[in-house]
N, C-alpha and C positions, 0 to 999 in steps of 0.2 A: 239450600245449597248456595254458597258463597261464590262469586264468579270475580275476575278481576278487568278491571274497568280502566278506563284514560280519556281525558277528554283530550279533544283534539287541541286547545288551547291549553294545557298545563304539561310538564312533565311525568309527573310523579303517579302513576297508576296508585288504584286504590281497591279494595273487594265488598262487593255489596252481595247482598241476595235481593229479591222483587220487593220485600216489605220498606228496603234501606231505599230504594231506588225510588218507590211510589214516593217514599216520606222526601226525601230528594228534590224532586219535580216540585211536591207540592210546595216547598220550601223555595224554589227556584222561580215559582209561580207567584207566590208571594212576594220576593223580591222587583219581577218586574212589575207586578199591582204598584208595590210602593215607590220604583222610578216613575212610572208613569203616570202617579198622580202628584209629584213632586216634577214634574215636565208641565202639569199643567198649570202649575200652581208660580213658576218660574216670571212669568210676568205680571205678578201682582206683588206692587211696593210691603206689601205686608207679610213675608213670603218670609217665614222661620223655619228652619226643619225642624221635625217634632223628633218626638225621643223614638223615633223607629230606624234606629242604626246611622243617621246621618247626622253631621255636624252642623252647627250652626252657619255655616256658609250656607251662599247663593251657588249653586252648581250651574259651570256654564250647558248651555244645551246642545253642545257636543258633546260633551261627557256623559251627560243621560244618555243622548240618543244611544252611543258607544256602550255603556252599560248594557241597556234595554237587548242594541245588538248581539252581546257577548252573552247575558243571561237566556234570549231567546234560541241561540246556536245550543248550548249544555244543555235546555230543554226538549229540544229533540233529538239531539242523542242520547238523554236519558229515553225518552220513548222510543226510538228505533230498539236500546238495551230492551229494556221491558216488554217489547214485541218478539224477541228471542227466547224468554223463559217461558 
């Protein structure tokens, strides 16, 4: 069963069932793995982003932290959701 969703950061509601939401999270999970090992990686001259979604820039480390923030807030309200079904 399909439920409809919104994260507190976007407009645009969306409907997931628990399968869509798990794969979600872990997707969301992944995303902050891959800030925060491009956060650690930021002070070393040799510092390319690899082919996992980011560009060839140097991201400044506000912008990660900022990310990592925003990814980590949609990861727990995906789990508060998932603690509902």
């Amino acid at each position: 069963m399909k439920k409809t969703f919104k994260f507190d950061s976007e407009t645009l509601p969306f409907e997931a069932d628990l399968d869509m939401l798990k794969s979600k999270l872990a997707e969301i999970q992944q995303l902050i793995n891959s800030y925060q090992e491009v956060e650690s990686d930021l002070d070393s001259p040799e510092y390319v982003a690899r082919g996992n979604g980011f560009c060839d820039a140097k991201y400044s480390e506000d912008f990660i932290e900022g990310r990592i923030a925003d990814l980590t807030a949609k990861a727990e309200q995906i789990r508060t959701w998932i603690d509902t079904f």
